[in-house]
C-alpha positions in Angstrom: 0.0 0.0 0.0 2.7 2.3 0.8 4.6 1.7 -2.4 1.2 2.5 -4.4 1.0 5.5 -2.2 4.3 6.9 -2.9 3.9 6.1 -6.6 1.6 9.1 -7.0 4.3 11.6 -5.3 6.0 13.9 -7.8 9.1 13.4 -6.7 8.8 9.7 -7.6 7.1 9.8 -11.2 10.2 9.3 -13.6 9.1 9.0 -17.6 11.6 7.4 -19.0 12.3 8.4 -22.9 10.9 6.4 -24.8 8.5 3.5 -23.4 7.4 1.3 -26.4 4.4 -0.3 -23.9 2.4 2.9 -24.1 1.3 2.0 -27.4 -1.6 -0.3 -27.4 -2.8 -1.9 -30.3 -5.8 -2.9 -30.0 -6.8 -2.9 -33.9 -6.2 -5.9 -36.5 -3.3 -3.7 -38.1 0.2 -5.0 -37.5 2.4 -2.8 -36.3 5.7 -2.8 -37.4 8.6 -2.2 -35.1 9.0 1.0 -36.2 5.6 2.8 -36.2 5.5 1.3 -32.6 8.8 3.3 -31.6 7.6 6.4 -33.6 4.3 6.4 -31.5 5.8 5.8 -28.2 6.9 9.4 -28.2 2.9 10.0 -27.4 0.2 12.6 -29.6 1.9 15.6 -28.6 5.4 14.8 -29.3 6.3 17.8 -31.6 8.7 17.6 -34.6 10.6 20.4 -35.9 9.0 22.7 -38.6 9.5 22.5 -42.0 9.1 26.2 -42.5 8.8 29.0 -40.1 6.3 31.4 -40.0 7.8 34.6 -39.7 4.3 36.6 -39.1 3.4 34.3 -36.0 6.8 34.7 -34.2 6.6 38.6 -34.8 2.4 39.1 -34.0 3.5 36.9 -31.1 6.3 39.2 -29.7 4.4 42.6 -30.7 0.8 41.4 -28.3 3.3 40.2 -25.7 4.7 44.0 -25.5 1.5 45.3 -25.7 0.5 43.4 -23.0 3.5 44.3 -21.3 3.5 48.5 -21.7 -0.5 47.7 -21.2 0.1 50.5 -24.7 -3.6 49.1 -25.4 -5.1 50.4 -22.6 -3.9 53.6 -22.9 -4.8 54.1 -26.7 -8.5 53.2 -26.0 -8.1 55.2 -23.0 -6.5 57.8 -25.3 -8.6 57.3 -28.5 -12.6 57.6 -26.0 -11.0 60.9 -25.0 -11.1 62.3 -28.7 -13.4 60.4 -30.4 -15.9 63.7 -29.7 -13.4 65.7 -31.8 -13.6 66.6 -35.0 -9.7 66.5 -36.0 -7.2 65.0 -34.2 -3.5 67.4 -33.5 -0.6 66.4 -32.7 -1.0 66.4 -29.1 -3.3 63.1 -29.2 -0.9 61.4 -30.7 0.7 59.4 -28.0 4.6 58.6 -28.1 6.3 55.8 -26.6 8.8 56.9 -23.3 11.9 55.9 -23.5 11.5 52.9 -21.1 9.2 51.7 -24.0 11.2 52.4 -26.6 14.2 50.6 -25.3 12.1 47.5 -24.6 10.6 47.7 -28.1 14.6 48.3 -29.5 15.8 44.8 -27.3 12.8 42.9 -28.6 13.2 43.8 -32.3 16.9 43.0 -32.3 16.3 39.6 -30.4 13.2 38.2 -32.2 15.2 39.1 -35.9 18.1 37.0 -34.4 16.1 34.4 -33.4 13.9 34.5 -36.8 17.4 34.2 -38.5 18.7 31.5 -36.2 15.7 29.4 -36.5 15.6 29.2 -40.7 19.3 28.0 -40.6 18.5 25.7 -37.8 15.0 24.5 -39.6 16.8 24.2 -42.8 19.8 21.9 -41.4 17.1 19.7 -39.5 15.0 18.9 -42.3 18.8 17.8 -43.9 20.4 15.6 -41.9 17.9 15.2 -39.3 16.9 11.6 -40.9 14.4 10.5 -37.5 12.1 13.1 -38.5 11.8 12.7 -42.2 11.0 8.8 -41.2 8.2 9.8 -38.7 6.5 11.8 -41.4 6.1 9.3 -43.9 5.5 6.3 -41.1 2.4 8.5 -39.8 1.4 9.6 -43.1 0.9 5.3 -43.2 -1.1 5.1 -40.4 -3.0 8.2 -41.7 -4.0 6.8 -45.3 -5.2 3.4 -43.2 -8.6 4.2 -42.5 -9.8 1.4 -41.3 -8.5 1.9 -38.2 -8.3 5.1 -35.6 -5.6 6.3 -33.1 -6.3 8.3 -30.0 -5.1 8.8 -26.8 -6.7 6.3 -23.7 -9.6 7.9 -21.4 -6.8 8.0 -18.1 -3.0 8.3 -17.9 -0.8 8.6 -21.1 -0.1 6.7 -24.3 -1.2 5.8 -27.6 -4.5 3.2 -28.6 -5.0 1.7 -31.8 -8.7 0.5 -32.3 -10.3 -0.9 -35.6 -12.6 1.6 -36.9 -15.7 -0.4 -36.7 -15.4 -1.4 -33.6 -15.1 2.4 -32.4 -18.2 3.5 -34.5 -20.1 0.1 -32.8 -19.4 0.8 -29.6 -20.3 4.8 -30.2 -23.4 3.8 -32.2 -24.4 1.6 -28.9 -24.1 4.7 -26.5 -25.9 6.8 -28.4 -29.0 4.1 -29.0 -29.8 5.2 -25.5 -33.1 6.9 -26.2 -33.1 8.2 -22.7 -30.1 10.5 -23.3 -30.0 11.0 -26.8 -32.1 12.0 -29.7 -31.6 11.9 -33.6 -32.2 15.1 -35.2 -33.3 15.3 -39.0 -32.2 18.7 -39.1 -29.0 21.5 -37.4 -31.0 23.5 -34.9 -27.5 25.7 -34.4 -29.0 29.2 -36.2 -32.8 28.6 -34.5 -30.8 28.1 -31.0 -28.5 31.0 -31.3 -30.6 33.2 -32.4 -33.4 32.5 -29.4 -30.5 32.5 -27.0 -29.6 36.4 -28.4 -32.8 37.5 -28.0 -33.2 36.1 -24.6 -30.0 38.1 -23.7 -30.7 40.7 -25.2 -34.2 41.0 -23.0 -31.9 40.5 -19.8 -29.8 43.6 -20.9 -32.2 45.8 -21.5 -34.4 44.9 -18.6 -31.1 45.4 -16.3 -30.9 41.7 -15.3 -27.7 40.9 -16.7 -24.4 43.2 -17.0 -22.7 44.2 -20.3 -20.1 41.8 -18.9 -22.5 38.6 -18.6 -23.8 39.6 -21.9 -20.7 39.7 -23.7 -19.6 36.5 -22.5 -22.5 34.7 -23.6 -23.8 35.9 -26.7 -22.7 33.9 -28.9 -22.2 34.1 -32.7 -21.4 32.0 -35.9 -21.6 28.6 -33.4 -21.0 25.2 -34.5 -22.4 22.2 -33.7 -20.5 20.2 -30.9 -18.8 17.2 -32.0 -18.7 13.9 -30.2 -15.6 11.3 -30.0 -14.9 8.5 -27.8 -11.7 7.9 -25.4 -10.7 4.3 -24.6 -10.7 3.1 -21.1 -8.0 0.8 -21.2 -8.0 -0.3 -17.9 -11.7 -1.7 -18.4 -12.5 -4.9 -19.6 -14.0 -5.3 -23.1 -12.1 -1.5 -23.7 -15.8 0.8 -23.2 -15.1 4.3 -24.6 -16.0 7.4 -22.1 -18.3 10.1 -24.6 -16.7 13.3 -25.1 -18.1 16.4 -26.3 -16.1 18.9 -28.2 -18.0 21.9 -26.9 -15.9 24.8 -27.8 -17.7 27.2 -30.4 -21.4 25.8 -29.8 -24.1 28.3 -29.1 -24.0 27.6 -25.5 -20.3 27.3 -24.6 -20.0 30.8 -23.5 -23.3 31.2 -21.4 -21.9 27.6 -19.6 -18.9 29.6 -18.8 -20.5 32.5 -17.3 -23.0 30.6 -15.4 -20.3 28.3 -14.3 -18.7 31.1 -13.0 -22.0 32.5 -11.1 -23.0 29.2 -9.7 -19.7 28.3 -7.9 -20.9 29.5 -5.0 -22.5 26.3 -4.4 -19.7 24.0 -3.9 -18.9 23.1 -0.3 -14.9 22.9 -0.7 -13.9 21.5 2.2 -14.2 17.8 1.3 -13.2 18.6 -2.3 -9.5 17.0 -3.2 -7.6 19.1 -6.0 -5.8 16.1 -7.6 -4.3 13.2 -6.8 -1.3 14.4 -5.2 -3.2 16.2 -2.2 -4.9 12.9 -1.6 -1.9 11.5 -1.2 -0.9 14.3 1.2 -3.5 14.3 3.4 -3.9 10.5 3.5 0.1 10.9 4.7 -0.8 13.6 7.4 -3.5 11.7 9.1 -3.0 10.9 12.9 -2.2 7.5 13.9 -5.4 6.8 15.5 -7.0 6.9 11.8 -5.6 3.4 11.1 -8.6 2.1 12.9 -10.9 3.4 10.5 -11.5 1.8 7.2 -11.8 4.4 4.2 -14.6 3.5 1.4 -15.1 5.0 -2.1 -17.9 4.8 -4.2 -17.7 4.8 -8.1 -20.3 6.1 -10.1 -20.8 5.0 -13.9 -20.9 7.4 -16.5 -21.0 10.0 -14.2 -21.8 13.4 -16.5 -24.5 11.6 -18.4 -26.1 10.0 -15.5 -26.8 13.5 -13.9 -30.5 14.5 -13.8 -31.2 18.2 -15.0 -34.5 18.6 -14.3 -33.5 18.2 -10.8 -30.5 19.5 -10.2 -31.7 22.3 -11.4 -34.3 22.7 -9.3 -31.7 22.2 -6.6 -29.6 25.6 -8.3 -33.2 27.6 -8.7 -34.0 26.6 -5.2 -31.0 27.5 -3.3 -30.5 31.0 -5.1 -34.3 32.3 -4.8 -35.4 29.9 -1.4 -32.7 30.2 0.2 -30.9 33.4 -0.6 -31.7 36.7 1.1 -31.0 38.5 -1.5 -31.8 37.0 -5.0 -29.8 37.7 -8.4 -31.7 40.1 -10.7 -32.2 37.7 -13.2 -35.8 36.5 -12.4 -36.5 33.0 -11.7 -38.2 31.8 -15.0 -35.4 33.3 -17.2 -32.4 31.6 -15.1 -34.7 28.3 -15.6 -34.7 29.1 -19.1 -30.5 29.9 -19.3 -30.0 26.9 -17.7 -31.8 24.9 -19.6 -30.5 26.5 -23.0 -27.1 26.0 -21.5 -27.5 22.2 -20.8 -30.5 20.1 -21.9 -30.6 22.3 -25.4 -26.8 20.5 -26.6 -26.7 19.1 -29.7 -23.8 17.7 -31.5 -22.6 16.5 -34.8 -20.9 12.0 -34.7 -19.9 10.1 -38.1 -22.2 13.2 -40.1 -25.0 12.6 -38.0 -26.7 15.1 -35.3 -27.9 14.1 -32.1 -29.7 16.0 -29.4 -28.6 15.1 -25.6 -32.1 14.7 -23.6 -30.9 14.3 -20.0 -27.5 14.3 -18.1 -24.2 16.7 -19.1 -21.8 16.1 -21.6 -18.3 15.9 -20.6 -16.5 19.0 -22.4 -19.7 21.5 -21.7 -18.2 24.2 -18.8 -21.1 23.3 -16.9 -20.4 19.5 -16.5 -18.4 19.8 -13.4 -20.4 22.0 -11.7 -23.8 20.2 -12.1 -22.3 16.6 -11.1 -20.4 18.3 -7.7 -23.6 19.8 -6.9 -25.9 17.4 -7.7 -23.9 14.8 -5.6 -23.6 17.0 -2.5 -26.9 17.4 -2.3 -27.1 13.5 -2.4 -24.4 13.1 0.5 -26.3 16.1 2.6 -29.9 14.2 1.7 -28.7 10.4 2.7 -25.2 9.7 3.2 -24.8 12.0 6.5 -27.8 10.6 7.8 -26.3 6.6 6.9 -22.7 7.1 7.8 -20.7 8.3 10.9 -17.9 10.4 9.3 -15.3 10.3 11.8 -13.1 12.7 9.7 -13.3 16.6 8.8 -10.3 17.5 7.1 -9.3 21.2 8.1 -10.4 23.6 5.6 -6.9 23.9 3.1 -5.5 27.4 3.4 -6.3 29.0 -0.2 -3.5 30.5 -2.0 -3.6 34.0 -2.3 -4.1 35.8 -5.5 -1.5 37.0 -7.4 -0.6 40.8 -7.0 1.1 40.8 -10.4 -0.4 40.7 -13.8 0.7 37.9 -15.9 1.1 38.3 -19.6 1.9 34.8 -21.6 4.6 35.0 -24.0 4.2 32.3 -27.0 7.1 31.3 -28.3 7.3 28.3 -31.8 9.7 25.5 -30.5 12.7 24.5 -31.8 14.2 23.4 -29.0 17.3 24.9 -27.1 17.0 27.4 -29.3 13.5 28.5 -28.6 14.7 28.2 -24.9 17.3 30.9 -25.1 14.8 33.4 -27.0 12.7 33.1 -24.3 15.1 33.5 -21.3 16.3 36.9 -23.5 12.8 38.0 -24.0 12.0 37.8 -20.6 15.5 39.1 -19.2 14.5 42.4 -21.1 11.5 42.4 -19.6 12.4 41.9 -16.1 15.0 44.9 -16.2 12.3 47.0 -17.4 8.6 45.8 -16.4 9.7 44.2 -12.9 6.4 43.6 -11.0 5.1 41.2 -14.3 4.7 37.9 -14.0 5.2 36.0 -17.4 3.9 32.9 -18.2 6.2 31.1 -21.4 3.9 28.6 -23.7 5.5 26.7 -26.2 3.8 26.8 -30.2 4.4 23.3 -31.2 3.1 23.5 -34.9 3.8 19.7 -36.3 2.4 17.2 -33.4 2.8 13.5 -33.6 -1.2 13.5 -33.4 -2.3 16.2 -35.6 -3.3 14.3 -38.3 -5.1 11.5 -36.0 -8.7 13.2 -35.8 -11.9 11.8 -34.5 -14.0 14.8 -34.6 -16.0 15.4 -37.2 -15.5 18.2 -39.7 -17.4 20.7 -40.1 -19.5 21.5 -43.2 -18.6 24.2 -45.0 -21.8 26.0 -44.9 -21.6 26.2 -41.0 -18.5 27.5 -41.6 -18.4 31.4 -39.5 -15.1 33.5 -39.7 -14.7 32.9 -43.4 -13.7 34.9 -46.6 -15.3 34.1 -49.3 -15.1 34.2 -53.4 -18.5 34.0 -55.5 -17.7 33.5 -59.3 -20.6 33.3 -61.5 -20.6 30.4 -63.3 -21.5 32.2 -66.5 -19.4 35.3 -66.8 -15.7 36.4 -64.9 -17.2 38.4 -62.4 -15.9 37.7 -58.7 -17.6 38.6 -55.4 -14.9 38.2 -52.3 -16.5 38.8 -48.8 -15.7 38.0 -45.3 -18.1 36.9 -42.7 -18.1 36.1 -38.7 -21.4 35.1 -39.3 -22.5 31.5 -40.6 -21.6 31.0 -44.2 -24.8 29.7 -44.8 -26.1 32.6 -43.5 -24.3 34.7 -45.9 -24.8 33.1 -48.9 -29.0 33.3 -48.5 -28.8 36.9 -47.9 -26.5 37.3 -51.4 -29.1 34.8 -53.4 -31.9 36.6 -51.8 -31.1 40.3 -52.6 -30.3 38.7 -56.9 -33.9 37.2 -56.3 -35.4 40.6 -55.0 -33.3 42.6 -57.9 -34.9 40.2 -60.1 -38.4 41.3 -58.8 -37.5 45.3 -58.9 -36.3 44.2 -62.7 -40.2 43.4 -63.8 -41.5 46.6 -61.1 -39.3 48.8 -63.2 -41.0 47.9 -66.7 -44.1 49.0 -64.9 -42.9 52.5 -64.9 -42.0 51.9 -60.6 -38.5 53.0 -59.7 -37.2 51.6 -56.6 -33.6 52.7 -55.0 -31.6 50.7 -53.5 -28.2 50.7 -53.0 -25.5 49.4 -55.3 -23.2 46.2 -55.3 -21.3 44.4 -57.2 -23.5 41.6 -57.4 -26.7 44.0 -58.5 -24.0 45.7 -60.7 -22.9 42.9 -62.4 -26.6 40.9 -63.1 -27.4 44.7 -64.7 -24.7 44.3 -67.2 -24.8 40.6 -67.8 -27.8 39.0 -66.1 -26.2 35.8 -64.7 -28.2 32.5 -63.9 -29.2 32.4 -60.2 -31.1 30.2 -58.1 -34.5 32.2 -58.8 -34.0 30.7 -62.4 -32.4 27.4 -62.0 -33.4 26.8 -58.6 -29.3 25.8 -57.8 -27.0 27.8 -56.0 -24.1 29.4 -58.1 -20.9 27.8 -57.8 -18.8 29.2 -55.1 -15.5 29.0 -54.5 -14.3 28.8 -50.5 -11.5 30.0 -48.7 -12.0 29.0 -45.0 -9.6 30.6 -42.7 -9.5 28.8 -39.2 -9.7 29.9 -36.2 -8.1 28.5 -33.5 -11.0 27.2 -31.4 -9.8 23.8 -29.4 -7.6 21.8 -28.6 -9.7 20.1 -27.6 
């Protein structure tokens, strides 16, 4: 028991380099000796870049000083003080001191030496560094083999290998639980959103919410979530735990915000951080504690076997029953923002959408939250009553909140090198900007696992944060827009105003004259009249230039 004990201790968890048995293969591939050595360096094992992206490393350095001068705040600070003006002089023109100066002179002469460093060292690498060139074309292998998937297990670290049916069975049979799941015919994202705006926008102008709340939740151009499974590994018959990739969906921010709100609940005394503090206090215990037996209860499928409906009746009645003071959100609309924020989650599996019914999804912000609650109210109901808890841990000493601000500096690895740009970017600082407190996060570009996806994509018409090109597919006329709403959106509101224009066309010849104002689009069907969906009934070709944002990791 001991040895188990100190296994968990920091001090005593040694990863040696590489570990070939963290690879599982659990699929009917065979691997070779080879692709089992080039896995064993685990998802995020990061090779070195084939080219480097000189506008990343310099927008990198150039937030990190604004965040550092805080040279943002002052220009909004400056720019609300003359937007009443009608001309702006000289004297709103704000120059950088010389302490900014010489910080902006020491991090343009270090980042161009480290830009000019890393090309010769990326271009020597891709030469003689022969490990990497045979881990790109070993996982581009396993990537064109899609019969079978590879993912990281549910607990501790490594690499599974599954056969690809046997992932989608054994997703297909979770999701078969009418219970908790639903199969929608159609993507409710745009109804959702849109009800969950005008719902905050009521709140804000009633005074119920704060500008703050507001712009935290509202969301815009969401997705659909996208489910995946993680192996359990440790189980028998290999069950896979039901994640939800919740990031972007309509409701991820208002789970955030109400997270935030609802903390209050949680009694934190008997809470355990990780863990290493179980291991802790299970060390500090008095002596006379050996007498006691300790139990633990498990509980399966934890997230999706919460009940809403009554945990949130536990939330509504502890803030309005038992609360002196209320929150000035009135009871029916917090019923109705919870209940937007968890029962109303769909998400997108293997091109199909599904509606979760009952319990959370592990991934939504609120998942935590509504299983700690929802099981303290169960130990309070029953368990005090059943069991004689001879314990109470004293209530852990919080750690104070930093004094300092902390600005993150992100920095593209390459290793040593990457290392010493850091230690100089932050040596500047220090001389200058003392009382900061800088967090360093490593850009690792090219990941082991990047390629390995099990989420689905997707579709480009849901698409938000886009530019666009229309051609028609008649004439060489071009349309390029950008969007942060849904592209589907977008491209309704284009066919739409042709199919109106059409419509003022026939008005006209009945001596009516209508103004409206000019586009390219209008301007171009004027001069050439191009086939459009009010004539064929098919959208125009349209060609799609997606740009990414980075939304995940998840």
């Amino acid at each position: 028991m001991e040895r188990k004990i100190n296994s968990f201790r920091a001090s005593h968890r040694r990863i040696p380099r590489i570990d070939r048995n963290v690879v599982k293969n659990l699929s009917s591939r065979t691997m070779s000796q080879d692709e089992t050595e080039c896995l064993a360096h685990e998802l995020d094992y990061g090779l070195v870049p084939k080219n480097i992206d000189d506008m990343n490393i310099v927008s990198n350095v150039e937030n990190f000083f604004q965040r550092v001068t805080d040279i943002s705040q002052h220009h909004r600070k400056m720019m609300s003080e003359v937007s009443d003006k009608e001309t702006v002089d000289g004297s709103n023109v704000r120059i950088l001191d010389s302490k900014e100066m010489t910080l902006a002179s020491n991090f343009r002469s270090i980042t161009d030496s480290f830009r000019h460093r890393a090309y010769r060292f990326a271009q020597l690498q891709n030469r003689i560094n022969t490990e990497h060139q045979r881990y790109r074309r070993l996982l581009q292998n396993l990537k064109n083999d899609k019969s079978i998937v590879v993912t990281r297990p549910d607990k501790g670290r490594g690499v599974v290998l599954l056969d690809k049916v046997d992932y989608l069975s054994k997703m297909h049979s979770l999701l078969n639980d009418t219970a908790k799941f639903s199969f929608l015919s159609h993507d409710p994202t745009i109804t959702r959103e849109t009800k969950l705006i005008k719902l905050l926008n009521r709140l804000l102008d009633a005074g119920s919410i704060s500008k703050d709340f507001y712009s935290l939740a509202k969301p815009f151009g969401s997705i659909p979530g996208r489910l995946y499974g993680l192996p359990k590994v440790h189980k028998e018959d290999v069950p896979l735990r039901p994640v939800v990739s919740a990031i972007k969906t309509f409701n991820y921010g208002l789970g955030k915000v109400l997270s935030q709100l609802l903390s209050q609940f949680l009694v934190k005394k008997n809470m355990i951080r990780d863990s290493f503090s179980f291991v802790n206090q299970l060390l500090a215990l008095p002596k006379y504690m050996s007498r006691y037996k300790m139990v633990s209860f498990d509980i399966a499928s934890l997230y999706t076997n919460v009940p809403l409906t009554e945990t949130i009746d536990i939330i509504l009645k502890h803030l309005y029953d038992g609360h002196a003071k209320p929150p000035a959100i009135g009871r029916a609309d917090m019923k109705e923002l919870l209940d937007l924020a968890t029962e109303k989650s769909h998400f997108l599996f293997n091109g199909q959408l599904y509606d979760q019914i009952d319990g959370v999804s592990m991934g939504s912000p609120l998942a935590p939250l509504f299983a700690e609650i929802f099981l303290q109210n169960f130990e309070k109901k029953y368990l005090s009553r059943q069991l004689n808890l001879v314990y109470n841990p004293t209530t852990p000493i919080s750690a104070k909140s930093p004094t300092t601000d902390t600005v993150v500096l992100r920095v593209p690895y390459f290793g040593k090198l990457s290392q010493m740009y850091a230690e100089r970017i932050i040596s500047a600082t220090n001389k200058n900007y003392p009382p900061k407190h800088i967090r360093l996060v490593y850009d690792v570009k090219e990941r082991l696992g990047r390629g390995f996806l099990l989420k689905d994509k997707i579709p480009n018409q849901m698409e938000a944060g886009v530019v666009y090109q229309a051609t028609c597919p008649q004439y060489e006329v071009r349309y390029i827009g950008k969007t942060f709403r849904h592209f589907k959106t977008r491209v309704h509101e284009h066919l739409n105003y042709q199919k109106q224009h059409l419509c003022l066309k026939k008005i006209e010849k009945s001596k009516h004259t209508v103004k409206r104002p000019r586009s390219t689009i209008k301007a171009h069907m004027e001069r050439k009249g191009p086939t459009t969906r009010s004539q064929t009934g098919k959208i125009p070709n349209i060609i799609l230039q997606s740009i990414q944002e980075n939304i995940e990791n998840s």
